[in-house]
C-alpha positions as CSV (number, residue, x, y, z in Angstrom):
1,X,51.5,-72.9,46.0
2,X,48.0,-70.9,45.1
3,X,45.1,-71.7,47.1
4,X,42.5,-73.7,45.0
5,X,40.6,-70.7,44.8
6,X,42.8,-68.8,42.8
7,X,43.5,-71.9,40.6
8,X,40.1,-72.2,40.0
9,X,39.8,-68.1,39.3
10,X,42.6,-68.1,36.5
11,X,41.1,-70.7,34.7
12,X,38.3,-68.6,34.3
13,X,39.3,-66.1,30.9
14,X,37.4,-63.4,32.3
15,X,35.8,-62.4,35.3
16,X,33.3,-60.5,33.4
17,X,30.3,-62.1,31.8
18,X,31.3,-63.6,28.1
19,X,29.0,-64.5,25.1
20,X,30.6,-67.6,24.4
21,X,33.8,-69.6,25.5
22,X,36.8,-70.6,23.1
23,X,35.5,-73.4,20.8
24,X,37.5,-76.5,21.8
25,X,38.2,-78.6,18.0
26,X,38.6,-81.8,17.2
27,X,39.3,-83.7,14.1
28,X,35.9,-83.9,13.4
29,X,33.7,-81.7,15.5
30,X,34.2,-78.9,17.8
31,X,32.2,-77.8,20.6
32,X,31.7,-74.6,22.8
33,X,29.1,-72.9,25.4
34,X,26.9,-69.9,24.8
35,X,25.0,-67.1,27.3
36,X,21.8,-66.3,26.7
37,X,19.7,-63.8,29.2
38,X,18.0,-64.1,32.7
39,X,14.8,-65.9,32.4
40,X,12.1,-66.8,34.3
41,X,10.0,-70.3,35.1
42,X,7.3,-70.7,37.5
43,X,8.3,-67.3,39.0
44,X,11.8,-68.6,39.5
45,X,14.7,-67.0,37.5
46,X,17.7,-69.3,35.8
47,X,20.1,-67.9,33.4
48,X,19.9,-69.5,29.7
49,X,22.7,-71.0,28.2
50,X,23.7,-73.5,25.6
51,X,26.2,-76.1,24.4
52,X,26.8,-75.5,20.9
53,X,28.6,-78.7,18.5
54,X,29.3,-78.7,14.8
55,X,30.5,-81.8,13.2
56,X,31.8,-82.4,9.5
57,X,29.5,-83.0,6.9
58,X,29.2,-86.8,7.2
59,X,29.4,-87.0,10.6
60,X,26.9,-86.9,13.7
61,X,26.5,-87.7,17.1
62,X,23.7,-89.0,19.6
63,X,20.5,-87.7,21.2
64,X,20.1,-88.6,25.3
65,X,19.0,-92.4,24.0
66,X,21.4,-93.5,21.2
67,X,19.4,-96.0,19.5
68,X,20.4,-98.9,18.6
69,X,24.4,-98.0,18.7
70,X,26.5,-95.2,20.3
71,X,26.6,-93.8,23.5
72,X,24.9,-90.4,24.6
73,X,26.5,-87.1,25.4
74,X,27.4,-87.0,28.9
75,X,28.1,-83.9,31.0
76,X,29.9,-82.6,34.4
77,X,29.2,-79.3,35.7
78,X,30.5,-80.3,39.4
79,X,33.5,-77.7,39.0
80,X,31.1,-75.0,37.9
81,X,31.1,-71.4,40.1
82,X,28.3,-70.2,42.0
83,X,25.6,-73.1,40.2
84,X,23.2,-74.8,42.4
85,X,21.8,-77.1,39.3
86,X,22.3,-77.1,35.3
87,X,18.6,-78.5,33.6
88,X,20.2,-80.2,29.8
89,X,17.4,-79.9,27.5
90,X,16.9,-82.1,24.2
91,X,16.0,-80.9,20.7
92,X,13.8,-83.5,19.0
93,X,16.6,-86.2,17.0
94,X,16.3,-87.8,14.0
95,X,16.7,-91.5,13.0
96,X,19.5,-92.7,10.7
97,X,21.5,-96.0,9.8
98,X,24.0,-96.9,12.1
99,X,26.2,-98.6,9.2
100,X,25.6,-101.9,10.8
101,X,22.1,-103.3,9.8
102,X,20.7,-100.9,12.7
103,X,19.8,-97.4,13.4
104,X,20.6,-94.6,15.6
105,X,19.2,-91.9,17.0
106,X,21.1,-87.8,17.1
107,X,21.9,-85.3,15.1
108,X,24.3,-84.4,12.0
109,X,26.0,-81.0,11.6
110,X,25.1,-78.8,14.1
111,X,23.6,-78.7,16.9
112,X,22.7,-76.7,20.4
113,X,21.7,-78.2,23.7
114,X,19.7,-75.5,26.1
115,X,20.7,-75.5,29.4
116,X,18.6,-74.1,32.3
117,X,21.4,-72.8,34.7
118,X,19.7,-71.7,38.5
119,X,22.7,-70.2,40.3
120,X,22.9,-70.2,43.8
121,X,22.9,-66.5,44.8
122,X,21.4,-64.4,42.2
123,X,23.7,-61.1,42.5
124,X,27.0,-63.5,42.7
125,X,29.1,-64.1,39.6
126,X,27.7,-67.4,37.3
127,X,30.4,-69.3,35.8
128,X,30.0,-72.9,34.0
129,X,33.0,-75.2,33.8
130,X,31.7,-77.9,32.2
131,X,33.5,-82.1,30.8
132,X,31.8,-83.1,28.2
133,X,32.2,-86.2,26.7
134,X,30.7,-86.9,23.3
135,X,30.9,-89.5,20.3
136,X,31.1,-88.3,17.1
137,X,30.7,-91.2,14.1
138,X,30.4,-91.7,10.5
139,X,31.7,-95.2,9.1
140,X,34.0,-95.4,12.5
141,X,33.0,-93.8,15.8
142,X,35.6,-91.2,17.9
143,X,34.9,-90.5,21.4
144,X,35.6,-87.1,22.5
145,X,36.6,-84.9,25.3
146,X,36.3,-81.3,25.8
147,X,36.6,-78.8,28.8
148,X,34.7,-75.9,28.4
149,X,34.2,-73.0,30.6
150,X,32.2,-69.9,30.6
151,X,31.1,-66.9,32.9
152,X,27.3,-65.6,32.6
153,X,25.7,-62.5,33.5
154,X,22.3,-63.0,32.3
155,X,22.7,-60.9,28.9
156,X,24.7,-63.0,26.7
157,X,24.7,-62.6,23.0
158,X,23.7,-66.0,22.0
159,X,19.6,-65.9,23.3
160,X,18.1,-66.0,20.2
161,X,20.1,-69.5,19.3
162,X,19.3,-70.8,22.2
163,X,15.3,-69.8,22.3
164,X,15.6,-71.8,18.4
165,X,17.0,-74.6,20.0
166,X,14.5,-74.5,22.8
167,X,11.4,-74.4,20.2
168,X,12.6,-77.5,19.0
169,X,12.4,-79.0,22.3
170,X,9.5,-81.4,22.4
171,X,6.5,-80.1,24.3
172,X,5.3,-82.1,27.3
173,X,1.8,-83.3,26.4
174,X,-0.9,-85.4,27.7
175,X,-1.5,-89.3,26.1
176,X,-4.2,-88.0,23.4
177,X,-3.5,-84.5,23.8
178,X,-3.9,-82.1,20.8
179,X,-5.7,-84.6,18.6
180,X,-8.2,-83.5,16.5
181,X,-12.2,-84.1,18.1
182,X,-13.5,-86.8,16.0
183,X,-10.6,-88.9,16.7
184,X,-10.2,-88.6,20.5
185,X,-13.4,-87.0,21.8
186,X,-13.7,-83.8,23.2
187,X,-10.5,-82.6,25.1
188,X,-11.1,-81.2,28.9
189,X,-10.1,-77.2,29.6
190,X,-7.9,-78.6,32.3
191,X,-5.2,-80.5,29.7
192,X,-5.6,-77.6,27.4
193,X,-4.3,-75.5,29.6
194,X,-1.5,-77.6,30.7
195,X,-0.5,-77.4,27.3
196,X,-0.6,-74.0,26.6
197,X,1.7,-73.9,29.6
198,X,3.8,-76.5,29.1
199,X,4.7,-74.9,25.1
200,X,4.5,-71.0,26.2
201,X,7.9,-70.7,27.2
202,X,9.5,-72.2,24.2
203,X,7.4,-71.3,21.4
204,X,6.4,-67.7,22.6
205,X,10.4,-66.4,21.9
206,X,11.2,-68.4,19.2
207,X,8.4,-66.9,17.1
208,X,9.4,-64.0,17.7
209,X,13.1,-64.5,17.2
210,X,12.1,-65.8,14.0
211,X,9.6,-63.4,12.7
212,X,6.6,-65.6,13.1
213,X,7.9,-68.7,11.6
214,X,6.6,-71.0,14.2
215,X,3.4,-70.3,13.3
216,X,3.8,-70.6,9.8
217,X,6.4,-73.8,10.4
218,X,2.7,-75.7,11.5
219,X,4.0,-75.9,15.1
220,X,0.6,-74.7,16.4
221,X,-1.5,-75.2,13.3
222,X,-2.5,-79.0,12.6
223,X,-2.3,-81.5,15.7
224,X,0.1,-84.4,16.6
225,X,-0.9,-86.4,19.5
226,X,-0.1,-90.0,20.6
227,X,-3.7,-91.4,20.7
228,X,-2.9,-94.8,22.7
229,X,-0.5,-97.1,23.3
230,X,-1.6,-100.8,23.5
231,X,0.2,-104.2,24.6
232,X,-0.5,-107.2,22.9
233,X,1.2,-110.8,23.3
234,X,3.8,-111.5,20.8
235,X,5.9,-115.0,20.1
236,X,8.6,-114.5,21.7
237,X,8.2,-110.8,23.6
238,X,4.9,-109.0,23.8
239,X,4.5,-106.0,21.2
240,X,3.6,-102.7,22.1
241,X,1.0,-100.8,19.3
242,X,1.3,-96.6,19.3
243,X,-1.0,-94.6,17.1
244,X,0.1,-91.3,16.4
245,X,-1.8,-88.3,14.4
246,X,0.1,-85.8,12.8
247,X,-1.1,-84.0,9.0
248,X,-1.7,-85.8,6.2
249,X,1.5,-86.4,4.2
250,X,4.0,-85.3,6.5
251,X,6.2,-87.2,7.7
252,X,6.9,-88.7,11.4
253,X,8.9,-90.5,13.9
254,X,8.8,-92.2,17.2
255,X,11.5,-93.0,19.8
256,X,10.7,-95.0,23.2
257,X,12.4,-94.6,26.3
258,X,12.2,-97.0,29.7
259,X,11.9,-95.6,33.0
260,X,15.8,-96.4,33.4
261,X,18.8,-95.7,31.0
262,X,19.1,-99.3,31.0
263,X,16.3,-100.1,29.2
264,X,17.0,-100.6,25.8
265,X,14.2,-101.0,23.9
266,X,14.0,-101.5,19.8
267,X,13.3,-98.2,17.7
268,X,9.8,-98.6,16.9
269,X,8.4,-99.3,12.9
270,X,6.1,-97.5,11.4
271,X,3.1,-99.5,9.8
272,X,0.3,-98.1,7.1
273,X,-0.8,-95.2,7.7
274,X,-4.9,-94.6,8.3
275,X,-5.9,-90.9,7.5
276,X,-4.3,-88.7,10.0
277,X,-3.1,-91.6,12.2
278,X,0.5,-93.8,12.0
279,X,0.6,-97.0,13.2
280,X,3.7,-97.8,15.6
281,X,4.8,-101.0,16.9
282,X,8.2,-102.4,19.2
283,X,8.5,-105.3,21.1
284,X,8.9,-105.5,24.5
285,X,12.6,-106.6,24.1
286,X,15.9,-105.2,25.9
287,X,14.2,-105.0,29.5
288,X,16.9,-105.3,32.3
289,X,17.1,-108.6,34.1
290,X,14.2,-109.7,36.5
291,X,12.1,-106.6,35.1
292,X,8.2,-106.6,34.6
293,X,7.2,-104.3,32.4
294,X,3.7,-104.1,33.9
295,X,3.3,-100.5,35.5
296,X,6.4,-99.5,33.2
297,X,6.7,-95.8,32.9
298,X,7.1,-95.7,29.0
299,X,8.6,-91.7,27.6
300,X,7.3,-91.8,23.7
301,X,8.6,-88.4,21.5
302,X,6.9,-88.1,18.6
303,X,8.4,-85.9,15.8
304,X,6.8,-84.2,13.0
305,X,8.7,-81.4,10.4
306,X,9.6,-79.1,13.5
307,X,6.8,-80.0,15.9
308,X,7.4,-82.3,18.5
309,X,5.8,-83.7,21.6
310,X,6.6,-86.1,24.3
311,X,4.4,-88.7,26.2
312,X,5.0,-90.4,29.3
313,X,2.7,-93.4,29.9
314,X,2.3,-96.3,31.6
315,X,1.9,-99.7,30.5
316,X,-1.2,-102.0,30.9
């Protein structure tokens, strides 16, 4: 009988680094990993990768908080080689009916998740063997399974689709950050530059990979920025009121999260808009049992044409 090392060693299709693995189809979708190069984050390196999933027209699956149906991708890496932690990292979603009075929150056609890959000895061969367990709906919903597996070297083929996938990642901001002056006050040097930090990495290489796009896409031209978040009581659960700025006439979403996947709190409405600012409201509904939601560590993502930003806050 081989040893387990071996076993694991012909799984592997090459022992040399590979652009991409086999892409694993299903009746609706199919799915693969990609390499991308050696990066570095706060002057430590990780190797860039990606998993990539088309799906039929028609058909889409779900973003890491599925809305109000659906179930969110879910991944294990714990049979990967020589990988000390994998980072998944979210492209901003979109909203769309779930077909039962409700809507959901993912993607449709194609999409790639970044992954942030820090191996555990630098000059040691990579390699991701990842389960990944997705649903894939239109009228019905399919779950699916794929095993995928992939070596990396650092200087895979596929870094330029995976630096456009990062771009769409939703920046980390401040609450108020990036609004204009007259709405918020004058912003502190300190939170602009943690913002030029927290955006450099992705928005640096994608406009370049895409020939100055990003600044022409109005990623860095006019703001969007959660201005406040406020609780008021409602009948039966208290509401929670967001106001976001974004351009005038484009259009915007928001999506909520809890401090704890089981949270499940409504998609919020939009209200009238007021200028620059959208009006956003949920109630407090869907909190696990015995919860307060004083103190709550709320995540908001706000969305706008291909800017995005993401919020964490606490409520009053």
């Amino acid at each position: 009988m081989l040893p387990a090392t071996l076993l694991w060693l012909a799984a592997v299709p090459s022992a040399s680094a590979q652009d991409a693995s086999n892409w694993d189809g299903q009746k609706h979708s199919a799915a693969r990993l990609i390499a991308g190069a050696t990066s570095r984050n706060h002057d430590a390196s990780f190797l860039r990768a990606g998993i990539e999933i088309k799906l039929d027209p028609g058909w889409h699956t779900y973003w890491r908080d599925p809305g109000d149906s659906g179930a969110p991708p879910s991944f294990d890496f714990s049979g990967s080689e020589n990988v000390k932690s994998v980072d998944v990292l979210w492209p901003a979603p979109e909203r769309f009916p779930d077909g039962a009075g409700g809507n959901s929150i993912g993607y449709h056609n194609h999409v790639v998740l970044p992954l942030h890959v820090v191996a555990v000895e630098s000059e040691k061969q990579t390699a991701l063997r990842l389960k990944l367990a997705y649903d894939v709906c239109s009228n019905i919903c399919i779950p699916v399974e794929s095993n995928l597996v992939l070596s990396l070297g650092g200087d895979g083929a596929e870094d330029q689709a995976i630096a456009r996938a990062e771009f769409r990642v939703p920046r980390p901001v401040a609450l108020g950050q990036g609004a204009h002056a007259d709405a918020i006050g004058e912003r502190t040097q300190a939170n602009t530059l943690a913002s030029n930090q927290a955006s450099a990495q992705y928005s640096a290489q994608a406009t370049s990979d895409q020939g100055g796009a990003g600044e022409k896409s109005g990623r860095h031209g006019e703001a969007l920025a959660i201005l406040g978040v406020h609780r008021q009581p409602g009948d039966a659960h208290d509401r929670v009121l967001v106001d976001v700025e974004a351009p005038v006439g484009a259009a915007v979403d928001l999506f909520v999260e809890g401090p704890t996947p089981d949270w499940s709190l409504p998609l919020p409405q939009q209200g009238a808009a007021d200028g620059l600012v959208r009006h956003f409201e949920f109630e407090l509904d869907g909190l696990p049992p015995d919860t307060k939601a004083e103190g709550a560590a709320l995540t908001l993502t706000a969305v706008s044409g291909d800017d995005a930003i993401e919020v964490t806050t606490h409520l009053d």
